[in-house]
TORKOL-4160 file (C-alpha; in steps of 0.2 Angstrom, whole numbers, padded with zeros to 4 digits, m for minus):
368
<pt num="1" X="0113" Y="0085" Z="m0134"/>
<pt num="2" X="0100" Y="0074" Z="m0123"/>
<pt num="3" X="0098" Y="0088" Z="m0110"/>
<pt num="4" X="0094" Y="0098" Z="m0126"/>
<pt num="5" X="0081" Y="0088" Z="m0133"/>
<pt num="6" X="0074" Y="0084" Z="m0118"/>
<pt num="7" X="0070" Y="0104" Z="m0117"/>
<pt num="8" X="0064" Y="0104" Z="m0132"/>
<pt num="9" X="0050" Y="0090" Z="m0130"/>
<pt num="10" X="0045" Y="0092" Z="m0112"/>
<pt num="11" X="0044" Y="0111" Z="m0105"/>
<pt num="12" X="0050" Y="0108" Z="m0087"/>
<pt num="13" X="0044" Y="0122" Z="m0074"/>
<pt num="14" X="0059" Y="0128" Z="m0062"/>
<pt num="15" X="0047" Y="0126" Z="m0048"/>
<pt num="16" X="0033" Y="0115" Z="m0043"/>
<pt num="17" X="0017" Y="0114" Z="m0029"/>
<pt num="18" X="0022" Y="0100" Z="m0017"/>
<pt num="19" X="0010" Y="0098" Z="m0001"/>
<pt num="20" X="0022" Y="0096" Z="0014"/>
<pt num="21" X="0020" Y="0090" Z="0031"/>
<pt num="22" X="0021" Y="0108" Z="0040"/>
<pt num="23" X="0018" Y="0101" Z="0057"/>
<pt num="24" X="0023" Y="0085" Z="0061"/>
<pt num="25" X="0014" Y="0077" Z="0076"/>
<pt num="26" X="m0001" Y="0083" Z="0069"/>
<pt num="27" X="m0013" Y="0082" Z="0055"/>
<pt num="28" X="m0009" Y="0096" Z="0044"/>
<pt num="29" X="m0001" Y="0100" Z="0027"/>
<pt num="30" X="0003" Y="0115" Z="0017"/>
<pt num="31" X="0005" Y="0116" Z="m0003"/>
<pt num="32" X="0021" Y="0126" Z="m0007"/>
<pt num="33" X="0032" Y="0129" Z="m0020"/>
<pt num="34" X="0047" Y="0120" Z="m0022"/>
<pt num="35" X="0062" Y="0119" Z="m0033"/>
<pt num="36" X="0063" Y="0105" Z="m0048"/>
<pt num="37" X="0076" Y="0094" Z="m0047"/>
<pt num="38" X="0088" Y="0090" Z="m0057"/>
<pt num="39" X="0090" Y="0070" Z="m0061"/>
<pt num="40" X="0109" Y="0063" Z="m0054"/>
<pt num="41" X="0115" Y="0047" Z="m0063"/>
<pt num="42" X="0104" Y="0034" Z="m0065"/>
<pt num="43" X="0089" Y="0046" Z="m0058"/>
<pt num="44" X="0073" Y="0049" Z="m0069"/>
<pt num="45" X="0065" Y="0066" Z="m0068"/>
<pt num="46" X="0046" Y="0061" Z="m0066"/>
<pt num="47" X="0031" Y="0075" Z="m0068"/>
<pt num="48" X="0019" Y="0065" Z="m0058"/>
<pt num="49" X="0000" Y="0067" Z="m0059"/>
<pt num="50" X="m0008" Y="0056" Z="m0046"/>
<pt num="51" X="m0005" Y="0050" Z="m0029"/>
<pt num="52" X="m0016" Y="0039" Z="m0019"/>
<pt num="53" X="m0014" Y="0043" Z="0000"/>
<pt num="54" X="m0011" Y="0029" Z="0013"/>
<pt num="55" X="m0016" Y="0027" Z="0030"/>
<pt num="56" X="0006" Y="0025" Z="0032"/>
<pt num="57" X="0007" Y="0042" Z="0025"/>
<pt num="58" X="m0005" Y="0050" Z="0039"/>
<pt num="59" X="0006" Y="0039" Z="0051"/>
<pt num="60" X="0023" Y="0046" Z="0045"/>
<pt num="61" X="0015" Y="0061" Z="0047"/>
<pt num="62" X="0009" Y="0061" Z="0064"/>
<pt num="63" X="0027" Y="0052" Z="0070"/>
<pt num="64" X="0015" Y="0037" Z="0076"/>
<pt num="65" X="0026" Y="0023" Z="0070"/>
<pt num="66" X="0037" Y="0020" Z="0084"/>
<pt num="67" X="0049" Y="0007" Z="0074"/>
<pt num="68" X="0055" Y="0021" Z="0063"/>
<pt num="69" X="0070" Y="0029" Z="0068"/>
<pt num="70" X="0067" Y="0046" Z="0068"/>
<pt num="71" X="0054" Y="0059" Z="0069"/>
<pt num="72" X="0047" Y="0067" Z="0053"/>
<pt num="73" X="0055" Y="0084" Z="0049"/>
<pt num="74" X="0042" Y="0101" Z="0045"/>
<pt num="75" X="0044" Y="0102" Z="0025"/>
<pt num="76" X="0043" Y="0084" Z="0022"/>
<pt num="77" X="0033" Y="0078" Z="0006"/>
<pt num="78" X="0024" Y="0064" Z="0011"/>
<pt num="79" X="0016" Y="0051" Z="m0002"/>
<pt num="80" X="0022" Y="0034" Z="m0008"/>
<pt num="81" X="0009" Y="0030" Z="m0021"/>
<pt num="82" X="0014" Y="0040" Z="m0035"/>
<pt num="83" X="0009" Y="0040" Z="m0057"/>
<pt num="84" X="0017" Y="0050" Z="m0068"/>
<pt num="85" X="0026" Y="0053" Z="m0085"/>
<pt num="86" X="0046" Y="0054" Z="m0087"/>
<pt num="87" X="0052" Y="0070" Z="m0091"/>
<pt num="88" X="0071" Y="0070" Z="m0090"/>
<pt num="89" X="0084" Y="0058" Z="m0091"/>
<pt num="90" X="0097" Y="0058" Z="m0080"/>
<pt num="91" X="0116" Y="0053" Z="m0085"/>
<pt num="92" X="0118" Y="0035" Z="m0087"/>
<pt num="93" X="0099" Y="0032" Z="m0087"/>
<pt num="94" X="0097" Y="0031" Z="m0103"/>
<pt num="95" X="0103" Y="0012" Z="m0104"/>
<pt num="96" X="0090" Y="0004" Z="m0096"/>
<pt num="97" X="0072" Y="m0001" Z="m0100"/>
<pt num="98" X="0064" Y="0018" Z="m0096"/>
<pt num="99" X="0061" Y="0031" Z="m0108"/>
<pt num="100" X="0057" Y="0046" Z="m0110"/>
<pt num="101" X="0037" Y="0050" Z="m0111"/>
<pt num="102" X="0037" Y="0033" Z="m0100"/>
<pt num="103" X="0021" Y="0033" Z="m0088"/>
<pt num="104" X="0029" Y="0026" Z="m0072"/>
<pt num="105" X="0024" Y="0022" Z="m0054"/>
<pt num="106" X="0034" Y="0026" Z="m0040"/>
<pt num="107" X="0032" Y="0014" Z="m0021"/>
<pt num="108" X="0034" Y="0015" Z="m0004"/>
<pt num="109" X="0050" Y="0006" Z="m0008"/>
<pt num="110" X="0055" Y="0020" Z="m0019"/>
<pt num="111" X="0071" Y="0013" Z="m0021"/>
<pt num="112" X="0081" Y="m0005" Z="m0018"/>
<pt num="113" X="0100" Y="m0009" Z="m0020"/>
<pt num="114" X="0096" Y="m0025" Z="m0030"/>
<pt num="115" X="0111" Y="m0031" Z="m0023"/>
<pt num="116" X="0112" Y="m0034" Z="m0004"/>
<pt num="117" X="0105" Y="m0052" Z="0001"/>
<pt num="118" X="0087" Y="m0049" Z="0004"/>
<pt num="119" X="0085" Y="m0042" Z="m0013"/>
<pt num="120" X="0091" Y="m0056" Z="m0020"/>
<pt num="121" X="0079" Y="m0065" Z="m0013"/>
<pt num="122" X="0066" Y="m0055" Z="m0020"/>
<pt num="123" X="0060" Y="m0047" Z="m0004"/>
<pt num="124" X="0064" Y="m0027" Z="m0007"/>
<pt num="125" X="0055" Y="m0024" Z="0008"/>
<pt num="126" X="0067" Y="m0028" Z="0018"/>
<pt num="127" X="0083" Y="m0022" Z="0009"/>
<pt num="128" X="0095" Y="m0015" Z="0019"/>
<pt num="129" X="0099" Y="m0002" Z="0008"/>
<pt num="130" X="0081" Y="0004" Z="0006"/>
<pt num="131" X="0073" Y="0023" Z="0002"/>
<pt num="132" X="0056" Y="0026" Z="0009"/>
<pt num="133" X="0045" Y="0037" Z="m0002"/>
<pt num="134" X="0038" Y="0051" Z="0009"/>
<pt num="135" X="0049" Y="0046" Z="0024"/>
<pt num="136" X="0066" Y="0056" Z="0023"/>
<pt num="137" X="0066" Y="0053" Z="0004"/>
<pt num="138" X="0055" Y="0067" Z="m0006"/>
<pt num="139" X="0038" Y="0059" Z="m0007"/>
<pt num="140" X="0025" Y="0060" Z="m0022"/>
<pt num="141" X="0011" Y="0073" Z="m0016"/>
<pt num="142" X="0019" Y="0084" Z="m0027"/>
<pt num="143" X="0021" Y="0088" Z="m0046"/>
<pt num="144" X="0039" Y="0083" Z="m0050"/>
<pt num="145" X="0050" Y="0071" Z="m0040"/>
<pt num="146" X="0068" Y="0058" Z="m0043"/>
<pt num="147" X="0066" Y="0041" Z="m0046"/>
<pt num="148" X="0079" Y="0030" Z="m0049"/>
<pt num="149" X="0078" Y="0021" Z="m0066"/>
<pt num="150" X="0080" Y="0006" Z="m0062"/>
<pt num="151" X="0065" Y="0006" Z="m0051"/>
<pt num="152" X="0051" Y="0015" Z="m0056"/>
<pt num="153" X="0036" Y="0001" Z="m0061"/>
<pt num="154" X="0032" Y="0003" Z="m0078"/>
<pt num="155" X="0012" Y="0006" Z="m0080"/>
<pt num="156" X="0002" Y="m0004" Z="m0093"/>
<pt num="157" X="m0005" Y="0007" Z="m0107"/>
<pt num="158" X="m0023" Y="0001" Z="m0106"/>
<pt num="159" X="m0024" Y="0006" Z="m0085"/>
<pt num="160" X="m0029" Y="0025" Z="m0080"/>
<pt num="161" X="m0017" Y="0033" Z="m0070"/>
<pt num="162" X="m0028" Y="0036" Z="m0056"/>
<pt num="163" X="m0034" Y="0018" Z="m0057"/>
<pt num="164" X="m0015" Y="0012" Z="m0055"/>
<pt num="165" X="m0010" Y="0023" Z="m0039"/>
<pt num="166" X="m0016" Y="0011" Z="m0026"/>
<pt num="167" X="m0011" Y="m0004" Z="m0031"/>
<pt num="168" X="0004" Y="0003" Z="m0031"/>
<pt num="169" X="0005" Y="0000" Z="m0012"/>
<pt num="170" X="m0011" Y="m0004" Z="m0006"/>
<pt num="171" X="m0010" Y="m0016" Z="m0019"/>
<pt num="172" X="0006" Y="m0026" Z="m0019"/>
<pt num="173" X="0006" Y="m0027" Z="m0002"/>
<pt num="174" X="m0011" Y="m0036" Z="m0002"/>
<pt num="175" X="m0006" Y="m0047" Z="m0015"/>
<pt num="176" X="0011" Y="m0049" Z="m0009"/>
<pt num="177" X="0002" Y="m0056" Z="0008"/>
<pt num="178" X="m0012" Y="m0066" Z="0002"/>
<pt num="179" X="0003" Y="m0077" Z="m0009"/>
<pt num="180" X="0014" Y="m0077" Z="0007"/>
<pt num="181" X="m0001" Y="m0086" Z="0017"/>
<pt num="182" X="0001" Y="m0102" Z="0010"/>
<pt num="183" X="m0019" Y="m0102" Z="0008"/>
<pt num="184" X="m0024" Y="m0114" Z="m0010"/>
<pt num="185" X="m0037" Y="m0111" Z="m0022"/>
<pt num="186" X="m0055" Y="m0116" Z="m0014"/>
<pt num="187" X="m0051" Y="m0112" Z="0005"/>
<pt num="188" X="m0057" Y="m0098" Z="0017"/>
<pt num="189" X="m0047" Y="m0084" Z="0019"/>
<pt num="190" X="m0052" Y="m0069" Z="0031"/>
<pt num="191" X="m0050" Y="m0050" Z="0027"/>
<pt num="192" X="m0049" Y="m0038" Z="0042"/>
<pt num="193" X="m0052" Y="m0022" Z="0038"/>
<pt num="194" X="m0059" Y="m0028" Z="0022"/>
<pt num="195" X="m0069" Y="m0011" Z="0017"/>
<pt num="196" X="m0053" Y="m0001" Z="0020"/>
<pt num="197" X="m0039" Y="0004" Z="0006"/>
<pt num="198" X="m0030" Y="m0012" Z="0009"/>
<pt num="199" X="m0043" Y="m0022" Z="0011"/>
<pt num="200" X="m0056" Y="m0020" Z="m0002"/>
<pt num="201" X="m0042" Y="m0024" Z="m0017"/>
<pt num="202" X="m0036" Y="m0038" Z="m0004"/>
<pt num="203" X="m0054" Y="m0045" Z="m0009"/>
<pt num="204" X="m0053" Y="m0045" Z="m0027"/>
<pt num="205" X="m0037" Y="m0049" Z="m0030"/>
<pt num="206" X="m0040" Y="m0063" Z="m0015"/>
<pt num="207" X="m0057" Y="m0070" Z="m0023"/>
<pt num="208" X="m0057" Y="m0065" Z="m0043"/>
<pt num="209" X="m0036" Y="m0067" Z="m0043"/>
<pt num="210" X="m0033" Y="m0083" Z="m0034"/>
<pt num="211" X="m0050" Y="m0092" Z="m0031"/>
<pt num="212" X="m0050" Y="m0090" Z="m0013"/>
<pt num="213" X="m0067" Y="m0090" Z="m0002"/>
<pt num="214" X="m0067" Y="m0073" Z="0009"/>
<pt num="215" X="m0074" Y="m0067" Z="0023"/>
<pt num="216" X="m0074" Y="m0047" Z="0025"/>
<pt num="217" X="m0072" Y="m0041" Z="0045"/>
<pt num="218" X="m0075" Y="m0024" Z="0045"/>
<pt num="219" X="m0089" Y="m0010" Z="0050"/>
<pt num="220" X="m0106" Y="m0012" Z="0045"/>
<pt num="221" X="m0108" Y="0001" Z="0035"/>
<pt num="222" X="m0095" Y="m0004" Z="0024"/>
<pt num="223" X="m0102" Y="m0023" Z="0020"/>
<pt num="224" X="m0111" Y="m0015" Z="0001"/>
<pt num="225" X="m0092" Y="m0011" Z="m0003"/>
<pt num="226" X="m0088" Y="m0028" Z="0003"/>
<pt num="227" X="m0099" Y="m0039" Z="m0005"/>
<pt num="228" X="m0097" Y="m0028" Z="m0021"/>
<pt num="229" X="m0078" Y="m0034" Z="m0022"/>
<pt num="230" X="m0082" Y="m0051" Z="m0020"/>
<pt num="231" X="m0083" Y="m0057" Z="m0002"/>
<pt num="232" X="m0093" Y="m0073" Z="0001"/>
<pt num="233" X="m0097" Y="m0067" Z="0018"/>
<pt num="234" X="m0098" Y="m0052" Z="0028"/>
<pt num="235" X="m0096" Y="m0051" Z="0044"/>
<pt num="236" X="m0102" Y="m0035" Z="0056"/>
<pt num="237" X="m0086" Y="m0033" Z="0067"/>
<pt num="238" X="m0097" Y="m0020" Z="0078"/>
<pt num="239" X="m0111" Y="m0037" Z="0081"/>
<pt num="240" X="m0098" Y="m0050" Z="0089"/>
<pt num="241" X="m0084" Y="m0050" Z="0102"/>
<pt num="242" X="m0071" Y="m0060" Z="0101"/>
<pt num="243" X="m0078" Y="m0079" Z="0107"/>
<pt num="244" X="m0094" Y="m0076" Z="0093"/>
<pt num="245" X="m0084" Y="m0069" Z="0081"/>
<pt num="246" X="m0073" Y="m0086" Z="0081"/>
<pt num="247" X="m0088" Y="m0098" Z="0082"/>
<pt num="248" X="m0098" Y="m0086" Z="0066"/>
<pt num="249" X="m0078" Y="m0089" Z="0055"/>
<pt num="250" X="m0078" Y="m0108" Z="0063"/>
<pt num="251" X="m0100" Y="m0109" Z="0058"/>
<pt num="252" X="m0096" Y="m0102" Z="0041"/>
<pt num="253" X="m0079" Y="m0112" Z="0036"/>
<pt num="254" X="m0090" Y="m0130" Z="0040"/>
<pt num="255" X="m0082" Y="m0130" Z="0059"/>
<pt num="256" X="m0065" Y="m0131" Z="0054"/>
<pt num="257" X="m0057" Y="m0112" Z="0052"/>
<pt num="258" X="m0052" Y="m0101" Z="0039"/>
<pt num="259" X="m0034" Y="m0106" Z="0030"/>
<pt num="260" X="m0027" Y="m0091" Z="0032"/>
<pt num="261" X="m0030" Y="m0073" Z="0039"/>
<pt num="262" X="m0025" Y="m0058" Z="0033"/>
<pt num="263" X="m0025" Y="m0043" Z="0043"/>
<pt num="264" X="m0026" Y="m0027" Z="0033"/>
<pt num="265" X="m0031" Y="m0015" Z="0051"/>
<pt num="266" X="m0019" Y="m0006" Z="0063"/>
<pt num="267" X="m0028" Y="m0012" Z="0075"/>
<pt num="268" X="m0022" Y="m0023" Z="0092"/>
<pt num="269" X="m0038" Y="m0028" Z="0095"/>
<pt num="270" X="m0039" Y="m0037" Z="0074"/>
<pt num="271" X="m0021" Y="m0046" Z="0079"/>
<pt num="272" X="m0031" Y="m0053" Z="0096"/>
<pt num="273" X="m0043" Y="m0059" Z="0087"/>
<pt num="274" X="m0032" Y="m0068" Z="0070"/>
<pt num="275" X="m0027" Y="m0085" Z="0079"/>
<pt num="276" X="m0044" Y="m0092" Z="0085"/>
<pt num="277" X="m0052" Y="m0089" Z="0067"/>
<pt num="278" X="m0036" Y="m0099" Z="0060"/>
<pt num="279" X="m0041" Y="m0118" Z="0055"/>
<pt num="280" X="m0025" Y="m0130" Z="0057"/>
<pt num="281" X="m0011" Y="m0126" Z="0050"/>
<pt num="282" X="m0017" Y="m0108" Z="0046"/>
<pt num="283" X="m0008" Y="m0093" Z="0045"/>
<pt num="284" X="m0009" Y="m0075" Z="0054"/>
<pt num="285" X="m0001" Y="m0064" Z="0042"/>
<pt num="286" X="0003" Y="m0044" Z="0049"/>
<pt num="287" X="m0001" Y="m0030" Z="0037"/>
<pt num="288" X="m0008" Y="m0016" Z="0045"/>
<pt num="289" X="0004" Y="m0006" Z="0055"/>
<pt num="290" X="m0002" Y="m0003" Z="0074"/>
<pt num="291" X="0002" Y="0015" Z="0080"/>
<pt num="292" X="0005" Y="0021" Z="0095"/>
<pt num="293" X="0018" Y="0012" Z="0109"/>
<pt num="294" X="0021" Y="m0007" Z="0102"/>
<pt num="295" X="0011" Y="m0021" Z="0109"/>
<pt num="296" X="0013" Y="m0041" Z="0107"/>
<pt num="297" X="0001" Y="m0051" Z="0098"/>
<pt num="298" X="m0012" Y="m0057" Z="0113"/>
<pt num="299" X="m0015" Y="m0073" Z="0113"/>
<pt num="300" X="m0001" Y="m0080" Z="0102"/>
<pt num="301" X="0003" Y="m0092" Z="0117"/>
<pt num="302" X="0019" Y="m0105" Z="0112"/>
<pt num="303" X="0006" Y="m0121" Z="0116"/>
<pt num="304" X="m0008" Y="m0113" Z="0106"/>
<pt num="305" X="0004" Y="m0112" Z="0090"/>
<pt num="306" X="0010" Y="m0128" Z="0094"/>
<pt num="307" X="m0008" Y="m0136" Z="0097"/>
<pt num="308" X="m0012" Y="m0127" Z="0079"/>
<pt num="309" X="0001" Y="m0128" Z="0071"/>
<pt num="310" X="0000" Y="m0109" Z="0067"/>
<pt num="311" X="0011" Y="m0097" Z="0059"/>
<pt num="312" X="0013" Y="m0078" Z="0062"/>
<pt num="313" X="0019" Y="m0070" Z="0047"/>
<pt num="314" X="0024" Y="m0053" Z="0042"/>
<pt num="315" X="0023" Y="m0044" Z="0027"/>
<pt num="316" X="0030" Y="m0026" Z="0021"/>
<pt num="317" X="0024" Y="m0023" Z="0006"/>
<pt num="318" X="0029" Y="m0033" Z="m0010"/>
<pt num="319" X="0044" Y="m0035" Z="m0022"/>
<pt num="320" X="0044" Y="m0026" Z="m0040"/>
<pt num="321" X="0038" Y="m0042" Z="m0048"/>
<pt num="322" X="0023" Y="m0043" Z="m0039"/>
<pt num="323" X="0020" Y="m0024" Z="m0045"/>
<pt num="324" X="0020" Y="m0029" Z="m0060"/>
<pt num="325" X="0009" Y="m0041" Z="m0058"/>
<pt num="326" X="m0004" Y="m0034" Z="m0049"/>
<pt num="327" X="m0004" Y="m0019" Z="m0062"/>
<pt num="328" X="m0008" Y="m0032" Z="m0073"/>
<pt num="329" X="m0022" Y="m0039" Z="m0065"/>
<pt num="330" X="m0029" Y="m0023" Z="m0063"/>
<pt num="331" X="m0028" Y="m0020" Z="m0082"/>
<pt num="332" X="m0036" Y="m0036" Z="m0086"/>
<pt num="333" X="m0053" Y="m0030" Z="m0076"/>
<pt num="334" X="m0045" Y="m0042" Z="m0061"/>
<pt num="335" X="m0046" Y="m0027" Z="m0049"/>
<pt num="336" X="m0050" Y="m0010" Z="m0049"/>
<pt num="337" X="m0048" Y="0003" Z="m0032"/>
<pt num="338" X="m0065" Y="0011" Z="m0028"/>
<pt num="339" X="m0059" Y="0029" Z="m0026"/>
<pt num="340" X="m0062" Y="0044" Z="m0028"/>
<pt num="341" X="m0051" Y="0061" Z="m0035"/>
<pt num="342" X="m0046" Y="0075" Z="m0025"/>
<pt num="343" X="m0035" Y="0090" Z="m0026"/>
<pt num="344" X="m0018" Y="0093" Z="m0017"/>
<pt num="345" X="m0026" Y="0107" Z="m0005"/>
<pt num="346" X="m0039" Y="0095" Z="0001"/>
<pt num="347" X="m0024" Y="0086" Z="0008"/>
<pt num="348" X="m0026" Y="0089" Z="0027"/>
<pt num="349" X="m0047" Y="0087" Z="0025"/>
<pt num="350" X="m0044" Y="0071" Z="0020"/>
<pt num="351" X="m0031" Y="0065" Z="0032"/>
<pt num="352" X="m0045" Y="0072" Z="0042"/>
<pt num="353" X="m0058" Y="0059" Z="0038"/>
<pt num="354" X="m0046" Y="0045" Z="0038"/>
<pt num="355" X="m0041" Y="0047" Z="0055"/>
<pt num="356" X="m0061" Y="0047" Z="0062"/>
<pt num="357" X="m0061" Y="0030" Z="0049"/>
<pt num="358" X="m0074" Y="0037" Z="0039"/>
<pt num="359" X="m0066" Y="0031" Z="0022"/>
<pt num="360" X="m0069" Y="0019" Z="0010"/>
<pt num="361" X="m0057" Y="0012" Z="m0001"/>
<pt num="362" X="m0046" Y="0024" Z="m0008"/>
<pt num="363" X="m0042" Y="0045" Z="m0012"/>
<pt num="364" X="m0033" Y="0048" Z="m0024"/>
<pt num="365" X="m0024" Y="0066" Z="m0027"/>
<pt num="366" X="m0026" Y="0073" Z="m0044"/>
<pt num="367" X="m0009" Y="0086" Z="m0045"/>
<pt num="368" X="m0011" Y="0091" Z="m0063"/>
């Protein structure tokens, strides 16, 4: 009876255009047609119509993450960033909060147990019984894709799809970090990589959300964007090396250091850099994902952490919560992606431009 009126309100296609990783180790995608699913129990069939694209996605997609444990396979459907309206219910998924017609967002956590220890301590990036959207699990550069009910992330009415994409990594994770420093209302907190996708909605949510004073390290060409998303002070990274760099964040902060620094690059040279920008007790805490073979942080010597009293922190991504919440920040006028729409076929273009780190802020994949 449900199946049938299902049918009867949404007319679901048997197949779907999906842009898949056709090479791996490369940059390059194809748009095929693929199958529509059928939602199991507890899944949501979701007819997605935006997906924001991630540096992560470009890195899954070239195999450059060497902590993952396998490579990416030719057909894979990469995207974690993913909008869209539920079509179809599957058996039993009917008893929770989702509904049909429901505009939902799906993560790069795409789905959590709720129940091993680490989710019930609210850190679903870690759980241990975690799906990766785009990653061995059918990602969201595509028109349809499962989701399971219980954790897709509702998206408040008054919030454009497109609008809503990013934050739905770029910006949890941000916000995720930024509560994770430990940094209080009224104290200096740097951004590396502030113009980027992370970055520039770690500003906003760091200085209009929770009253912090940021500094934005990036590319010059990228300081109107900076400024724009409330940085107190920009900083050229291309005009200082590492010892003027320090004593321009020490100048800037009245001598003392910035309370926290949160590094939004995947870059080893950012992480060098992090500790002597730190005042006491300040915090490093790791966002961006370095490619390439692993490297320790430099300079994190045991008597400058003692001398400091620094801490190294990591973050992967942020818990369903804090979804929430960022989405609500974003509805309120708190935050809003600088971005702009392009179609699916323009996919492997704009991994393109990412890579030679021409972007700024974010794309966002219009797949209606």
């Amino acid at each position: 009876m449900a199946a049938t009126a299902t049918e009867a309100i949404f007319e679901i296609p048997k197949q779907h255009k999906a842009a898949v990783y056709d090479k791996p180790g490369t940059i390059s995608t194809k748009v095929e047609l693929l199958d529509t699913p059928e939602p199991g129990p507890g899944q949501v069939l979701v007819r997605l119509t935006h997906s924001g694209v991630c540096h992560s996605d470009m890195g899954v997609m070239q195999n450059l993450f060497r902590g993952l444990p396998y490579p990416t396979q030719p057909g894979q459907v990469g995207g974690h960033e993913g909008v869209g309206i539920v079509q179809k219910l599957g058996p039993g998924a009917d008893i929770g909060r989702v509904k049909l017609g429901d505009r939902v967002g799906i993560k790069w956590v795409s789905s959590a147990c709720s129940s091993c220890l680490a989710c019930l301590e609210g850190r679903d990036g870690v759980c241990f019984n975690q799906k990766i959207s785009g990653y061995y699990t059918p990602g969201t550069f595509q028109q349809y894709t499962l989701a399971p009910a219980n954790y897709v992330t509702p998206i408040p009415e008054n919030l454009k799809s497109e609008d809503a994409a990013p934050l739905l990594c770029a910006g949890v994770t941000t916000y995720s970090a930024l509560r994770k420093s430990g940094a209080k209302s009224g104290q200096w907190v740097v951004i590396s990589g502030a113009g980027g996708g992370l970055g520039h909605l770690a500003i906003q949510i760091g200085a209009r959300g929770m009253a912090y004073r940021i500094i934005g390290i990036d590319h010059g060409s990228k300081e109107s964007l900076i400024k724009e998303c409330g940085a107190e002070v920009f900083l050229d990274i291309t005009k200082f090396d590492d010892k003027t760099l320090a004593e321009e964040v020490k100048k800037v902060t009245g001598g003392v250091g910035a309370s926290a620094v949160i590094n939004c690059t995947a870059s080893n040279g950012a992480y060098a850099q992090g500790l002597s920008l730190l005042r006491f007790g300040g915090t490093l805490v790791c966002v961006g994902m370095p490619e390439g073979d692993p490297k320790p942080i430099a300079n994190a010597y045991p008597g400058a952490l003692v001398a400091g009293e620094w801490t190294i922190k990591g973050s992967a991504v942020g818990n369903q919560r804090e979804a929430l919440e960022v989405l609500e920040m974003a509805a309120r006028g708190i935050v809003k992606s600088h971005l702009r729409i392009e179609k699916m076929e323009n996919l492997t273009e704009i991994f393109k431009e990412m890579a030679e780190g021409k972007m700024l802020g974010r794309v966002v994949l219009d797949l209606q």
